[in-house]
C-alpha positions as CSV (number, residue, x, y, z in Angstrom):
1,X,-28.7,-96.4,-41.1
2,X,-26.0,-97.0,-43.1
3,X,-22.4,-95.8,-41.7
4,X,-19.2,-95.8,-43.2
5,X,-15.8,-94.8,-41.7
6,X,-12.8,-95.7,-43.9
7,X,-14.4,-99.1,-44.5
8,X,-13.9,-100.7,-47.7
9,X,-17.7,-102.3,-49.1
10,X,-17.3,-106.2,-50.1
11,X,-19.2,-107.6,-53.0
12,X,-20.0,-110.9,-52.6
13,X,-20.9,-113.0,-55.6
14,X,-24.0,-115.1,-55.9
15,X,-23.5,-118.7,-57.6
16,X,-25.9,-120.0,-59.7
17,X,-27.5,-123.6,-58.7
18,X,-28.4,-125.6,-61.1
19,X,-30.9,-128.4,-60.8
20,X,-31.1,-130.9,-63.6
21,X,-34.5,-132.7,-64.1
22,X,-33.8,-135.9,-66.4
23,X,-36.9,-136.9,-68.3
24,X,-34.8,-139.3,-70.5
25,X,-31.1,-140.6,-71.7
26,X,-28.8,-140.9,-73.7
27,X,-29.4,-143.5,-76.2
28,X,-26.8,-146.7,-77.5
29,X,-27.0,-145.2,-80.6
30,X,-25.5,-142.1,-79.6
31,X,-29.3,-140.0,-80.2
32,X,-29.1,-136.8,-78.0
33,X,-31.0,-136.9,-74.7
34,X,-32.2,-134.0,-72.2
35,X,-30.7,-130.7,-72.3
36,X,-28.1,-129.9,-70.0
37,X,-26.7,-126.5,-69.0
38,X,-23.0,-126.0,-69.7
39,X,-23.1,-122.4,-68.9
40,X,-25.7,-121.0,-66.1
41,X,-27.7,-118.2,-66.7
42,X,-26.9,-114.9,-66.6
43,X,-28.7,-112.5,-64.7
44,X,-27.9,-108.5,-64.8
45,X,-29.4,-105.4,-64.1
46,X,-29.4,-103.0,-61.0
47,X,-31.4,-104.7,-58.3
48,X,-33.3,-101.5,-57.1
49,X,-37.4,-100.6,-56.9
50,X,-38.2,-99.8,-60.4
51,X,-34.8,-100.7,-62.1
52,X,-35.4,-103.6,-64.9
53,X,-33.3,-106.9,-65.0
54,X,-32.7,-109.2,-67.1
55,X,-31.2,-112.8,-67.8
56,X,-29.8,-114.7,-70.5
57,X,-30.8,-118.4,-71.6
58,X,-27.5,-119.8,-70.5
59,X,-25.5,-122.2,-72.8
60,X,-26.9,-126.0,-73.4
61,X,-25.7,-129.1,-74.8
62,X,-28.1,-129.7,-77.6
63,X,-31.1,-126.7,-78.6
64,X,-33.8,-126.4,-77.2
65,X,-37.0,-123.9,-75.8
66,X,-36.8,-121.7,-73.2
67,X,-39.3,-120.9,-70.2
68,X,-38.1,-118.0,-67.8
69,X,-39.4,-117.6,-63.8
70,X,-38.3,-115.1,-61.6
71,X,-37.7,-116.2,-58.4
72,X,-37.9,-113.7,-55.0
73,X,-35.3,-115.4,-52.2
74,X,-33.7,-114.6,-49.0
75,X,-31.0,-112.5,-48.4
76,X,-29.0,-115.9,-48.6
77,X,-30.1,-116.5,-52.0
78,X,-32.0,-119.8,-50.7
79,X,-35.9,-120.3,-49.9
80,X,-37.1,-118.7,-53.3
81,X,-40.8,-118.6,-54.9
82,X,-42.0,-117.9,-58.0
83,X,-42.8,-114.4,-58.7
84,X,-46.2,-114.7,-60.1
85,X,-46.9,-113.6,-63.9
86,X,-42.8,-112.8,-64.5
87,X,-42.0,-115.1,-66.8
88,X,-40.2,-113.3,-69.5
89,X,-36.4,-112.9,-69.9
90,X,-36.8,-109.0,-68.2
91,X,-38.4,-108.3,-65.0
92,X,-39.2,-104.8,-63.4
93,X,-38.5,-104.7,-59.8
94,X,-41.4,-104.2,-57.2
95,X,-41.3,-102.7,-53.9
96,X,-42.5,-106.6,-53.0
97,X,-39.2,-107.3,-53.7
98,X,-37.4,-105.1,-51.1
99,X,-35.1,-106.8,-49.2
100,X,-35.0,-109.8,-51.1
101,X,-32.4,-111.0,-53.7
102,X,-34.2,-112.1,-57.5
103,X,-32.8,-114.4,-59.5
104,X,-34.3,-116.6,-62.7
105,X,-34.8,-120.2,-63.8
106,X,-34.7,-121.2,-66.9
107,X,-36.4,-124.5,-68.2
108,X,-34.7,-125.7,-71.5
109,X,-37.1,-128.2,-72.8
110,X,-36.4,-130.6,-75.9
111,X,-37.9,-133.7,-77.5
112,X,-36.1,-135.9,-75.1
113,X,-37.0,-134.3,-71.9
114,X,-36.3,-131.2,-70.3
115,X,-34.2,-129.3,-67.1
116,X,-34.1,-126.2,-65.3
117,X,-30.9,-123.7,-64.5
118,X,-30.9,-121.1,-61.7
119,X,-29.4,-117.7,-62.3
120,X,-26.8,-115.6,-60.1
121,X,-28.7,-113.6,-57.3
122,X,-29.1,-109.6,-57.7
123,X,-29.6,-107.6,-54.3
124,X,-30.8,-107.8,-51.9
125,X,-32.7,-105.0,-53.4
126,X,-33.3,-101.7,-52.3
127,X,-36.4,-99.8,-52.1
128,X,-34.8,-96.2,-52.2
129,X,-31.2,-94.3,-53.5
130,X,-29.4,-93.5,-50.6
131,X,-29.7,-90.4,-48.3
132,X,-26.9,-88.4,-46.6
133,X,-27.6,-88.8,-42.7
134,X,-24.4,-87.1,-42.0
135,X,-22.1,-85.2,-44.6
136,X,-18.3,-86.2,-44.8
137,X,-15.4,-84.5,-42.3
138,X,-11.5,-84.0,-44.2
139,X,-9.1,-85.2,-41.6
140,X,-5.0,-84.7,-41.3
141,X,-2.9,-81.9,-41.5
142,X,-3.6,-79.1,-43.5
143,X,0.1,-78.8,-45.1
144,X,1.8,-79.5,-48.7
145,X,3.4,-83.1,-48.7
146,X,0.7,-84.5,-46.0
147,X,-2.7,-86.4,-46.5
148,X,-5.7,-85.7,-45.5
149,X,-8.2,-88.3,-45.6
150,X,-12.6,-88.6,-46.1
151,X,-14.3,-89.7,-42.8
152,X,-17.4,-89.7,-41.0
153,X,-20.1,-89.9,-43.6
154,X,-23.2,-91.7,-42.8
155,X,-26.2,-93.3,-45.5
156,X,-29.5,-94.2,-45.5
157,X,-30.7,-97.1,-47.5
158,X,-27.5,-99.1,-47.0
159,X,-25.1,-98.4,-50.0
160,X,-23.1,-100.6,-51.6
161,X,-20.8,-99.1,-53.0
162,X,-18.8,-95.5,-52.7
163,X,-16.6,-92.7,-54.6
164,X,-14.7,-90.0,-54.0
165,X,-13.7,-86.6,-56.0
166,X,-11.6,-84.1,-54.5
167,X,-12.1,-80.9,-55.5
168,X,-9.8,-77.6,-55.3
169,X,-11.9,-74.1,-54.5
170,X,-10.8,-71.0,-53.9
171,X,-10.0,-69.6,-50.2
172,X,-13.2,-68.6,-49.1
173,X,-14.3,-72.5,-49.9
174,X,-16.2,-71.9,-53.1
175,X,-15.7,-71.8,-57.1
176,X,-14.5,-75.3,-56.9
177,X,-12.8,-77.6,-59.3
178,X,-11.6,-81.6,-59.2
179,X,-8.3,-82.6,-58.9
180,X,-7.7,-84.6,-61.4
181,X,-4.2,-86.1,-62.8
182,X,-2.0,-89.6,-62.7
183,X,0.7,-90.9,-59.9
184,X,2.1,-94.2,-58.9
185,X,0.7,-95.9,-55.8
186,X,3.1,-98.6,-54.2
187,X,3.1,-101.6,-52.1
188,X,5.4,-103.5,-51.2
189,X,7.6,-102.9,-54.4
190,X,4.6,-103.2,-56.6
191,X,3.2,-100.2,-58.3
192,X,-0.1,-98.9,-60.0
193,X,-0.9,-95.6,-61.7
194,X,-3.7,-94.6,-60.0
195,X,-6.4,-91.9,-60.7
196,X,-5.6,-88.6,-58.4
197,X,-8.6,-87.3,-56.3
198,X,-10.6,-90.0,-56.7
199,X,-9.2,-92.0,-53.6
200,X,-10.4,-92.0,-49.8
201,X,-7.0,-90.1,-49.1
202,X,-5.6,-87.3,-50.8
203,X,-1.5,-86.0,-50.5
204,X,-1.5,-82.3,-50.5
205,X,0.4,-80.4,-53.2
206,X,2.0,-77.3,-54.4
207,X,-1.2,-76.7,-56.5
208,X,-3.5,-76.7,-53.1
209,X,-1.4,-73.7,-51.7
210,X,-4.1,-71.4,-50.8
211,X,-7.0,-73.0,-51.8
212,X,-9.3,-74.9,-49.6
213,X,-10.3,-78.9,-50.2
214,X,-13.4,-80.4,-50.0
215,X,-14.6,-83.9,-51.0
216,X,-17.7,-84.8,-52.9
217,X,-18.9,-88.6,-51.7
218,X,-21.1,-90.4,-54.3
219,X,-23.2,-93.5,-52.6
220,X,-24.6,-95.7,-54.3
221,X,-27.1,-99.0,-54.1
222,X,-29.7,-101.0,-56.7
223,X,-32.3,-98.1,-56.6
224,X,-29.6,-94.8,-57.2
225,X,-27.4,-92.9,-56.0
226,X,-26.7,-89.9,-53.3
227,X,-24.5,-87.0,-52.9
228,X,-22.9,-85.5,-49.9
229,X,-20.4,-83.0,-50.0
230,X,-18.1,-82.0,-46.9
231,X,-17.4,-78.6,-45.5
232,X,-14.1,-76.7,-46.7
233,X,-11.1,-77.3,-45.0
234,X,-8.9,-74.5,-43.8
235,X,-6.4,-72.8,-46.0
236,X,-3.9,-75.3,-47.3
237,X,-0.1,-74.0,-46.2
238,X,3.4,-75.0,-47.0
């Protein structure tokens, strides 16, 4: 179970290894030697069950063929095997691969030997979207010029990442709309225009006079996305 409480999700990026296999050198006369990667490959794609990826050929110091392997590792991005018959720049994620973060070597190969790049990491990948376990609660005070703030919501299928629309309905808590619009967000002297409803917190207007609130949460991980809506708040005051 997945839980999330005012938490903010960190990405953390996979770096590409690269293992160079010298087969020959650099001749006096200045001939060209082995390929060497001067930019890694690059893989992409959403790492979910049934999602495709794909990688590039990376960037090499003389031209040369390509071979592609997918490779199924840890959650570390270390022990990784060949995936057996994926050996073309796309792959299509299996539910063998749940749990498990993919990534793809590349073997550039010309007349004077060859070597082999390793990809960024995509997952660890998930088998299913998430699934609301618990919808979101709107805490604070009720009352034009105060926040309220998006709690309490709870996931399946730990997601990644999350986003939040607030949305305006009428005062029985229906007929809703998004609250949309533009306004500076500072800290410490250093300001950002900043997309209105679409934070964890909300500041209560003149337009919310009325109306009730409720917030839409959108979680999301390789394999989709889910939807969980919370109840509406009481009438919003002056």
């Amino acid at each position: 179970m997945a839980r999330r409480s005012r938490l903010f999700v960190v990405h953390v990026a996979l770096v590409g290894v690269v293992a160079v296999l010298a087969l020959g050198a650099t001749t006096a006369s200045g001939d060209t030697g082995p390929p060497v990667p001067t930019v890694l490959p690059i893989a992409t794609g959403p790492a979910g069950v049934g999602k495709q990826l794909s990688t590039t050929s990376g960037s090499w110091s003389t031209s040369a063929t390509f071979v592609y392997q997918w490779v199924r590792c840890d959650a570390f991005f270390s022990s990784c095997t060949n995936i057996s018959g994926a050996t073309a720049p796309t792959y299509t994620v299996v539910i063998a691969d749940a749990g498990h973060v993919l990534g793809a070597n590349v073997t550039a190969t010309n007349d004077a030997g060859s070597a082999v790049a390793l990809s960024n990491g995509l997952g660890p990948v998930a088998a299913y979207p998430p699934g609301s376990r618990h919808r979101p609660s709107i805490k604070g005070a009720k009352k034009v010029g105060r926040r309220v703030y998006e709690t309490a919501d709870r996931w399946t299928q730990f997601p990644d990442t999350f986003t939040n629309r607030w949305l305006r309905c009428s005062a029985r808590g229906s007929a809703c709309v998004r609250i949309t619009g533009k306004r500076l967000r500072c800290v410490e002297g250093a300001c950002l225009r900043v997309n209105v409803g679409t934070e964890w917190d909300y500041k209560l207007t003149d337009k919310d006079v009325g109306h009730r609130l409720r917030v839409r949460v959108t979680a999301s991980n390789g394999a989709g996305r889910g939807i969980s809506i919370s109840k509406p708040t009481r009438v919003i005051t002056r």
